[in-house]
DRENMI-275742 format. One line per 10 residues: number of its first residue (from 1); their letters; for each residue x, y, z of C-alpha. Coordinates in Angstrom, 2 decimals. Example, Ala and Ser with C-alpha at 12.3 -4.5 7.8 and 13.67 -1.06 7.14 Angstrom:
<atoms>
1) as) 12.30,-4.50,7.80  13.67,-1.06,7.14
</atoms>
This chain:
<atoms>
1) xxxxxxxxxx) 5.34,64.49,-43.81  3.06,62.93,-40.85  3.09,65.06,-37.48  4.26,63.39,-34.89  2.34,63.76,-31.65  3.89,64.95,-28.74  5.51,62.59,-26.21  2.92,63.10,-23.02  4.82,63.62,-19.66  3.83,61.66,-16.71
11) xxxxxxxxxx) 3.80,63.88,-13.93  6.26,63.98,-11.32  4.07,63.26,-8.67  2.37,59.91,-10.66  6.25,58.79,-11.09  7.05,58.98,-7.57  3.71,57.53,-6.69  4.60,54.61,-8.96  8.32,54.26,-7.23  7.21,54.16,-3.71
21) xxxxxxxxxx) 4.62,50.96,-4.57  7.02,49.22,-6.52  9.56,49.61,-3.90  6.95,48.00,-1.20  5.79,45.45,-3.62  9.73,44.19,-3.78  10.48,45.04,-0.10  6.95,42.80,1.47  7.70,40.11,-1.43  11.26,39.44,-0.34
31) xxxxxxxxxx) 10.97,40.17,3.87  8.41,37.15,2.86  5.54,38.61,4.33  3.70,38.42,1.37  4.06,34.50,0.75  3.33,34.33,-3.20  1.76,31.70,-4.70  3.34,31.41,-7.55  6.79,30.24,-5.87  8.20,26.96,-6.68
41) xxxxxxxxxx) 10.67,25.80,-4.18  12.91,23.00,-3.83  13.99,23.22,-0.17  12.07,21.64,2.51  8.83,22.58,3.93  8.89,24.10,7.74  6.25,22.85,9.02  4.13,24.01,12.20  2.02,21.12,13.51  -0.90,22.56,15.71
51) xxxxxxxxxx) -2.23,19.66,18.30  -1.03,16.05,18.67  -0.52,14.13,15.44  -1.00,10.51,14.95  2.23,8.32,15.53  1.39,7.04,12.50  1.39,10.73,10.83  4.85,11.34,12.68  6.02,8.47,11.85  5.45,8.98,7.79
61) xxxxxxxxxx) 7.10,12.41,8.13  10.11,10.81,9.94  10.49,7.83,7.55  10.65,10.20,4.70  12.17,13.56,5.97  12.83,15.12,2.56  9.87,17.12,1.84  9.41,19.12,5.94  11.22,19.72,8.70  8.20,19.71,11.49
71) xxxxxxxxxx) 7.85,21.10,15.07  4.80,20.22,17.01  3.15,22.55,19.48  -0.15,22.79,21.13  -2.77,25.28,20.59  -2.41,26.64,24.11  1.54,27.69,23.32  0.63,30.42,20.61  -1.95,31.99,22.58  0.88,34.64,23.01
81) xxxxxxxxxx) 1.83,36.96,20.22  0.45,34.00,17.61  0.98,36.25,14.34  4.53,36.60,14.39  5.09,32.77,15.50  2.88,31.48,12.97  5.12,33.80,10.17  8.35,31.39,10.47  6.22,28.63,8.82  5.54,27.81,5.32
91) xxxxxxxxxx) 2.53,24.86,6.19  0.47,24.69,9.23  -1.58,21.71,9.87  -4.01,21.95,12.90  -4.22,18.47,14.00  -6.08,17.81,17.56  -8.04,14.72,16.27  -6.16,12.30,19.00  -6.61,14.49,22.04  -9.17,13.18,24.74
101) xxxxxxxxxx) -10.84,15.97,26.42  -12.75,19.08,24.05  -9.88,21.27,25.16  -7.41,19.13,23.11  -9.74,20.19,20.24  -9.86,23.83,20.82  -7.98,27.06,19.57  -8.32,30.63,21.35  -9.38,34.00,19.78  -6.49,35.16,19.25
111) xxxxxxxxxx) -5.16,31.97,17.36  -8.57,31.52,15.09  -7.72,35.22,13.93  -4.00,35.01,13.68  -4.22,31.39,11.54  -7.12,33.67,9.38  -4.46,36.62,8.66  -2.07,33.76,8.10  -4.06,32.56,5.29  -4.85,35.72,3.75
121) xxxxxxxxxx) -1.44,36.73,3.38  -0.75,33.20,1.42  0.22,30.74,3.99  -0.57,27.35,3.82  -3.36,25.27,6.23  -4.14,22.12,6.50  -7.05,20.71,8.99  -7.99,17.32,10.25  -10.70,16.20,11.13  -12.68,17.89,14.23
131) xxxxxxxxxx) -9.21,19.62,14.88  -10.47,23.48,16.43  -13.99,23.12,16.85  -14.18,24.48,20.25  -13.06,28.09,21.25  -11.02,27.76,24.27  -11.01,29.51,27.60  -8.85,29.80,31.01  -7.39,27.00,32.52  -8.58,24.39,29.80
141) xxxxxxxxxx) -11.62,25.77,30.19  -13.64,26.10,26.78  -16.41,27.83,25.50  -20.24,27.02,26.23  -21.62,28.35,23.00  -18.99,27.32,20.30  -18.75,24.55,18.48  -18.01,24.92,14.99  -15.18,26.00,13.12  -17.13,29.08,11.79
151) xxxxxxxxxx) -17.16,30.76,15.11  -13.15,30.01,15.52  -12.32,30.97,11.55  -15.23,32.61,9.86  -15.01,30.78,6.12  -11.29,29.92,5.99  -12.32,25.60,6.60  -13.81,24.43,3.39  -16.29,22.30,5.39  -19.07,22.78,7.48
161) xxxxxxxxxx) -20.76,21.32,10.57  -23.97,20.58,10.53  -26.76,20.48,13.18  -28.90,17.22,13.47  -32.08,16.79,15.06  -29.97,15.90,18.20  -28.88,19.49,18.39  -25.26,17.87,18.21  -23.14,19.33,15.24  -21.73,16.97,12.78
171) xxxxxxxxxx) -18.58,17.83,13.59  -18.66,16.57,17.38  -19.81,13.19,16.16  -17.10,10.85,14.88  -18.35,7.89,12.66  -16.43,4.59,11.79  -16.90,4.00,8.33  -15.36,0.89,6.48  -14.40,2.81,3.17  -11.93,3.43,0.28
181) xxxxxxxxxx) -10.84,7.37,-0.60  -11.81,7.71,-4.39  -10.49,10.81,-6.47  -13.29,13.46,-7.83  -10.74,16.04,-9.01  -9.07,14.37,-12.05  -6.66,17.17,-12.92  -5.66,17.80,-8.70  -2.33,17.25,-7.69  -2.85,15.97,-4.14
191) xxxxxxxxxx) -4.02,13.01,-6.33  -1.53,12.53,-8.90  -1.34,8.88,-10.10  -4.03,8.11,-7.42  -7.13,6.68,-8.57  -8.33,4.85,-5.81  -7.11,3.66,-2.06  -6.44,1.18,-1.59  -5.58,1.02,-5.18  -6.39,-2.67,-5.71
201) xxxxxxxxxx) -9.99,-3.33,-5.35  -9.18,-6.86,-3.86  -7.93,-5.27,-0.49  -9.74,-4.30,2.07  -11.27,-1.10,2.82  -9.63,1.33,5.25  -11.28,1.24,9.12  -11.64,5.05,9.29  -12.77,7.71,11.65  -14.32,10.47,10.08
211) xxxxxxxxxx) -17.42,12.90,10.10  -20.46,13.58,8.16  -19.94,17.37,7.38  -20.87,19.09,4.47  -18.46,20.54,1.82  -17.85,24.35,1.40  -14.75,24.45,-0.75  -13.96,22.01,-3.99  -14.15,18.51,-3.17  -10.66,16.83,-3.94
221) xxxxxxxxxx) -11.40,13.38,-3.05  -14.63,11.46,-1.12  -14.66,8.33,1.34  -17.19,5.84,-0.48  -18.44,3.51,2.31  -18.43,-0.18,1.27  -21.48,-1.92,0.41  -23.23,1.07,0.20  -24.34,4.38,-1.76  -23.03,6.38,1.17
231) xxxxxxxxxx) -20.29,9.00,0.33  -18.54,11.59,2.84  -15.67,14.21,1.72  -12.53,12.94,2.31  -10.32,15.87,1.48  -11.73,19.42,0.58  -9.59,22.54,-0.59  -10.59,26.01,0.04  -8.32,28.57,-2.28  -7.89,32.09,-1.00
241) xxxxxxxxxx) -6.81,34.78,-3.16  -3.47,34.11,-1.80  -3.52,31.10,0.49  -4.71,27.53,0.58  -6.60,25.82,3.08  -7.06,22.10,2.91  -8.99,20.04,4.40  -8.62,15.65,5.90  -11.59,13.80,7.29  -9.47,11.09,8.10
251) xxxxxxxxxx) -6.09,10.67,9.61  -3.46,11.23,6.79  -1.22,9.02,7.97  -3.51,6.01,6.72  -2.63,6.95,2.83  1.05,8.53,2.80  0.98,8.74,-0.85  -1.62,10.99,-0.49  0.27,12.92,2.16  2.76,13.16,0.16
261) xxxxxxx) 1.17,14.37,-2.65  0.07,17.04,-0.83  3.11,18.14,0.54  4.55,18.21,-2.62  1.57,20.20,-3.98  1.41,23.09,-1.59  5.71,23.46,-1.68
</atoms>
């Protein structure tokens, strides 16, 4: 005959410890506060766009509607309670690259921090180009002393702008570069089936508009300028422990596959 050990009781107090976290784990997961990343959904992306898009970029998410349904606002109508706005949406994508004045390129406080706890809590971001570089004040007024996304986001942009012996940050200078995006990450989804574009090396290179910044996140895809050595990150991704943040030097709307892809990819 073996002894048999005694059964150890969990104290009451552990037990009821244990009930009230699994009972907020279930109650944040489904009020969707808590967006997990290990979702897979079939429905349609809602889709906050941040700025003034390209028509080219509105017109790719018109001609195939199937993966968003989008709503564009501007930076300046979510200065007001911006948490609990930003909450209805599954992607954001800050997009000011078309506006004219550094306004158009500018987010308040209380938007930089709101689009940071959005983030955290596992929402989805996607930035183009110089979008929210400048901080912005009254009246579109903006901010003397900031022009970087650090200042507006602390880490969250997987890029960084870089000061030249001009003083000007890389991120306030646009470049034109004639150029093709290649893929780096072989396994990524955002470029699935996408080795180069434009895919055949007989076409021409793309006419872009892009910056010379310098990667902080893991480089998806680069612009390799024609005739040259010269290479620029094309799109960068930044993964929280929750979140995604994801970053275009270039106008999306010039590769829709790739848009697509990455549609797709953070659904």
């Amino acid at each position: 005959m073996y002894d048999v050990p005694p059964v150890k009781k969990i104290p009451k107090q552990q037990i009821a410890i244990i009930a009230v976290v699994a009972v907020l784990v279930i109650g944040i997961y489904f009020s969707g506060v808590w967006k997990t990343p290990f979702e897979v959904s079939t429905q349609k992306i809602q889709m906050l766009i941040i700025g003034q898009p390209s028509d080219g970029l509105l017109n790719v998410l018109n001609q195939d509607n199937s993966l968003a349904d989008y709503t564009v606002k501007s930076a300046s109508q979510l200065d007001l309670s911006p948490e609990q706005k930003l909450e209805e949406y599954d992607v954001i994508v800050l997009d000011q690259h078309v506006g004219e004045t550094l306004f158009d390129h500018s987010v308040s406080r209380q938007l930089g921090e709101a689009l940071q706890n959005y983030v955290r809590t596992g929402g989805k971001l996607i930035v183009v180009m110089d979008s929210g570089i400048y901080r912005s004040g009254t009246e579109g007024t903006i901010s003397s002393d900031v022009a970087n996304w650090e200042a507006n986001f602390a880490d969250l942009v997987p890029v960084k702008c870089e000061t030249g012996v001009d003083e000007i940050g890389s991120c306030q200078k646009a470049i034109f570069t004639n150029g093709r995006i290649k893929r780096v990450d072989l396994s990524h989804k955002i470029m699935a089936g996408i080795e180069a574009a434009p895919l055949n090396p007989t076409m021409p290179p793309y006419a872009l508009k892009n910056f010379d910044v310098k990667e902080t996140g893991d480089i998806v895809a680069i612009i390799e300028e024609e005739g040259s050595s010269k290479t620029f990150p094309a799109i960068v991704e930044k993964k929280k422990l929750l979140g995604k943040v994801i970053y275009f030097n270039y106008d999306p709307a010039i590769t829709p596959g790739i848009w697509q892809n990455t549609l797709e990819y953070l659904r």
